[in-house]
C-alpha positions as a Python dict, from the first residue, in 0.01 Angstrom:
ca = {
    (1, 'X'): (0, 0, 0),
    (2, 'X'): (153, 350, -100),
    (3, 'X'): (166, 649, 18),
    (4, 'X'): (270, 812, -261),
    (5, 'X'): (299, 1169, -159),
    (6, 'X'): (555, 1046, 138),
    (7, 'X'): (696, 736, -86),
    (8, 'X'): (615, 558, 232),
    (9, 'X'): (482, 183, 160),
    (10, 'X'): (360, -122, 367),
    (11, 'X'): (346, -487, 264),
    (12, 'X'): (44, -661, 363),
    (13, 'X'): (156, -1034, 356),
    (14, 'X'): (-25, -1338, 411),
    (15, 'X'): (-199, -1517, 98),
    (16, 'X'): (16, -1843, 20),
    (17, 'X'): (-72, -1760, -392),
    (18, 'X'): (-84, -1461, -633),
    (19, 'X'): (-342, -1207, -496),
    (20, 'X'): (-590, -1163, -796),
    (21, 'X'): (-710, -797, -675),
    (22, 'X'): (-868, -576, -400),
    (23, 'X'): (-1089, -331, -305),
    (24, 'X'): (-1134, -54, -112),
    (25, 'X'): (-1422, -143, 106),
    (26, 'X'): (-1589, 209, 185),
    (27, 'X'): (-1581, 568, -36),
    (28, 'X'): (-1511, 756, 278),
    (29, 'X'): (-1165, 880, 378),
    (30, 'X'): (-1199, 784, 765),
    (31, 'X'): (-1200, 411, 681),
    (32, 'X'): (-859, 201, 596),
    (33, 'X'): (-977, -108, 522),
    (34, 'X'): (-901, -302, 229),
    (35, 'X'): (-1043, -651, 89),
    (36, 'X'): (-813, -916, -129),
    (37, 'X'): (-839, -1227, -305),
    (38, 'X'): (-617, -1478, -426),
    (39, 'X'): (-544, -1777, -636),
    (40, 'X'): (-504, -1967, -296),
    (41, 'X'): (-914, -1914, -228),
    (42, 'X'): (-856, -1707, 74),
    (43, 'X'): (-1045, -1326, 104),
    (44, 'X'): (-843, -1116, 376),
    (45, 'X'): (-968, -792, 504),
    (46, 'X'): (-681, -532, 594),
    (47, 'X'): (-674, -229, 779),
    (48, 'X'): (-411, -8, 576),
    (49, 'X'): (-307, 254, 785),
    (50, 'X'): (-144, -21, 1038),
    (51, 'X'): (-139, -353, 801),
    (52, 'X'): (-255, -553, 1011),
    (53, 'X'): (-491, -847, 931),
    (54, 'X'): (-830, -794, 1026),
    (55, 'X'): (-1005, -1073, 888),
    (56, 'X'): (-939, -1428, 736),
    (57, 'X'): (-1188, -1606, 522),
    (58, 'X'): (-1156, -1911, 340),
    (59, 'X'): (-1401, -1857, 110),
    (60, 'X'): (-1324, -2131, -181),
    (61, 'X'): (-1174, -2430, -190),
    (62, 'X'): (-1051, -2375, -586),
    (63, 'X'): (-928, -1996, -706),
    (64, 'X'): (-1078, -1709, -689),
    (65, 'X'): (-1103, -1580, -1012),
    (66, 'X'): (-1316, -1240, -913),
    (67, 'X'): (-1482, -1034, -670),
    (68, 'X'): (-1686, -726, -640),
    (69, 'X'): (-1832, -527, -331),
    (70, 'X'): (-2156, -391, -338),
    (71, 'X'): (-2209, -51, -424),
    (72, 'X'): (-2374, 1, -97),
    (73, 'X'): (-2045, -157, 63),
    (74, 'X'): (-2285, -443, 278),
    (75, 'X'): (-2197, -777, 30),
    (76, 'X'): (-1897, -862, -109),
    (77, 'X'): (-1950, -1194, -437),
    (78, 'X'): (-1625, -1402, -474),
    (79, 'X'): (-1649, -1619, -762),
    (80, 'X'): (-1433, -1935, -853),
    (81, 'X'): (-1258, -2200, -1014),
    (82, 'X'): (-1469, -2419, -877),
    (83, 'X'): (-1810, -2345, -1017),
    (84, 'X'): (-1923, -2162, -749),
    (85, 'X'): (-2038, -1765, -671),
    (86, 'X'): (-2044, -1677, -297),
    (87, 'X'): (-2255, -1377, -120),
    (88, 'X'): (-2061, -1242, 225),
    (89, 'X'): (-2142, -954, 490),
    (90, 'X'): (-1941, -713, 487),
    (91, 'X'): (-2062, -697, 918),
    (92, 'X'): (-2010, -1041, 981),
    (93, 'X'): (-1758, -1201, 743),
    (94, 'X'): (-2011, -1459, 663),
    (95, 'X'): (-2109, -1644, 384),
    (96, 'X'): (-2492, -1523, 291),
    (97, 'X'): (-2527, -1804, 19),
    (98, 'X'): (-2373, -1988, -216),
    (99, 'X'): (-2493, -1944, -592),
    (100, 'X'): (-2464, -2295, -748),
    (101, 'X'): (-2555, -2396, -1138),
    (102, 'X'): (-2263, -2318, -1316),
    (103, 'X'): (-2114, -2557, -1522),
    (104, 'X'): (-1772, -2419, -1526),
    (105, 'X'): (-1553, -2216, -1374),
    (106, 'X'): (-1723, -1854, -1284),
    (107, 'X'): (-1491, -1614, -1418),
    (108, 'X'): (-1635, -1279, -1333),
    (109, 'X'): (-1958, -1111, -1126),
    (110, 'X'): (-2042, -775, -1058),
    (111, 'X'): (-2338, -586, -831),
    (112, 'X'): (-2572, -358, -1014),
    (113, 'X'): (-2601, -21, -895),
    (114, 'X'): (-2883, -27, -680),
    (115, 'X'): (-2700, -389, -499),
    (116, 'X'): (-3029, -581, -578),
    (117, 'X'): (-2897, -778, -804),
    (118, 'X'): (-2556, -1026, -897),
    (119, 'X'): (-2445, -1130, -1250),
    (120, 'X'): (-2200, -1405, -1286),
    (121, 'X'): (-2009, -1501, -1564),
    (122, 'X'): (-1838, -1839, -1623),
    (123, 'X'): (-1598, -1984, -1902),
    (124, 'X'): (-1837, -2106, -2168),
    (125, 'X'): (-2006, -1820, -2205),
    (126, 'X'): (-2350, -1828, -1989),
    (127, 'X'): (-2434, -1589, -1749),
    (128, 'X'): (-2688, -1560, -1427),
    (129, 'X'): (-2833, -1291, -1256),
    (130, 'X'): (-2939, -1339, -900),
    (131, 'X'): (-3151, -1196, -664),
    (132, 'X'): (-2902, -1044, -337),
    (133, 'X'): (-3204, -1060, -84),
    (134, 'X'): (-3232, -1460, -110),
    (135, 'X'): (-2996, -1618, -337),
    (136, 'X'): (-3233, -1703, -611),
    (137, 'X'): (-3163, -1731, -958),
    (138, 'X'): (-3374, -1494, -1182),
    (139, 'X'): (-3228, -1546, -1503),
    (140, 'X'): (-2981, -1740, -1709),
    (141, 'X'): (-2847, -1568, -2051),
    (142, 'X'): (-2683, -1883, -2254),
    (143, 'X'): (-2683, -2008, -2555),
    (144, 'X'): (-3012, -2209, -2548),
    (145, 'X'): (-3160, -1845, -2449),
    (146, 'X'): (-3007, -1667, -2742),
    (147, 'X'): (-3236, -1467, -2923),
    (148, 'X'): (-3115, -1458, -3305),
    (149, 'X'): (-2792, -1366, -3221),
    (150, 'X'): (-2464, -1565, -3062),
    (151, 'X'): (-2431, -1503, -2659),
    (152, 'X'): (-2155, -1676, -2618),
    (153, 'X'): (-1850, -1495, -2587),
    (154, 'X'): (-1634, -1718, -2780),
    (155, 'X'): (-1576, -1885, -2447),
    (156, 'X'): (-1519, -1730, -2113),
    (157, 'X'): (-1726, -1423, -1969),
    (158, 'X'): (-1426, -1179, -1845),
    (159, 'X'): (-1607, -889, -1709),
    (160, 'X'): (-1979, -769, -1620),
    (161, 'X'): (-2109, -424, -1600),
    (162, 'X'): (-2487, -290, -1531),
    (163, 'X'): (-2585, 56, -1638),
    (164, 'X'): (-2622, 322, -1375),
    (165, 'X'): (-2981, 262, -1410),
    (166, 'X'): (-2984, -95, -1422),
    (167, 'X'): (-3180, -172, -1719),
    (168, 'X'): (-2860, -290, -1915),
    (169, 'X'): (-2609, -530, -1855),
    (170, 'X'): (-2277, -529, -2053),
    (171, 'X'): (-2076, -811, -2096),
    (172, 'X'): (-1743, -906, -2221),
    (173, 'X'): (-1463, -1176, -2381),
    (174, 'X'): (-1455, -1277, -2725),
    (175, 'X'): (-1668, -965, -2794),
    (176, 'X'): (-1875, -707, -2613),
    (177, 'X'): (-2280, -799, -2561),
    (178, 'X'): (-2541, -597, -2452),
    (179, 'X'): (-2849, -745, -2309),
}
């Protein structure tokens, strides 16, 4: 973590493999912590200004290939190599519920704006959207849904993205889809 107007830095160690990402886990100044995920299935929580380890979760038992905190910072989603998408307080560290269906590995997920909703996005192309309040699954986009035109993305889903109001999700790999 830098500081770049001082240079100063701190090394938060403690995942055995190579950290996929992180996130800030509120907009406001006052709060230092920080949320990462790795290859070795663990989610750690961080407080930056000391480094210290706040929190350990072992969330998967394959990789985590993504994860995304809710825009209203209560959920975190970690998604895997092992077919799985998981829903987690933010309060308690918890596992809310799993999201099982996939039939390979879930490469991406991301909240929509208003943090009702999850899409996840695995390697052959198909992608869910879930309900946050209970888990469900409201839709799958795949190929046996396609609608005159090819949804898969030439294989894996890489990223998601909802429109600020919701009504459109935006996709990604092979090539960009709109639904």
């Amino acid at each position: 973590v830098w500081k770049w107007k001082s240079g100063e830095c701190k090394v938060l160690q403690g995942h055995k493999e190579q950290v996929r990402c992180f996130s800030l886990l509120s907009d406001s100044t006052n709060d230092s912590k920080l949320l990462s995920w790795s290859f070795d299935g663990t989610v750690k929580v961080w407080d930056i200004e000391s480094g210290e380890r706040l929190q350990d979760i072992e969330a998967h038992q394959g990789a985590i290939l993504s994860c995304h905190v809710s825009p209203d910072r209560c959920l975190f989603a970690t998604t895997s190599a092992e077919k799985t998408a998981k829903l987690w307080s933010c309060e308690t560290w918890q596992c809310a519920f799993t999201l099982t269906g996939h039939q390979e590995c879930v490469r991406s997920c991301r909240f929509s704006w208003d943090s009702k909703h999850l899409a996840t996005g695995d390697d052959n192309g198909e992608i869910r959207i879930w309900s946050v309040k209970d888990g469900s699954l409201l839709k799958i986009c795949s190929r046996e849904s396609k609608d005159g035109m090819d949804s898969l993305h030439g294989g894996w889903v890489t990223d998601l993205h909802f429109s600020p109001n919701n009504s459109v999700l935006v996709s990604t790999g092979g090539y960009i889809k709109v639904c």
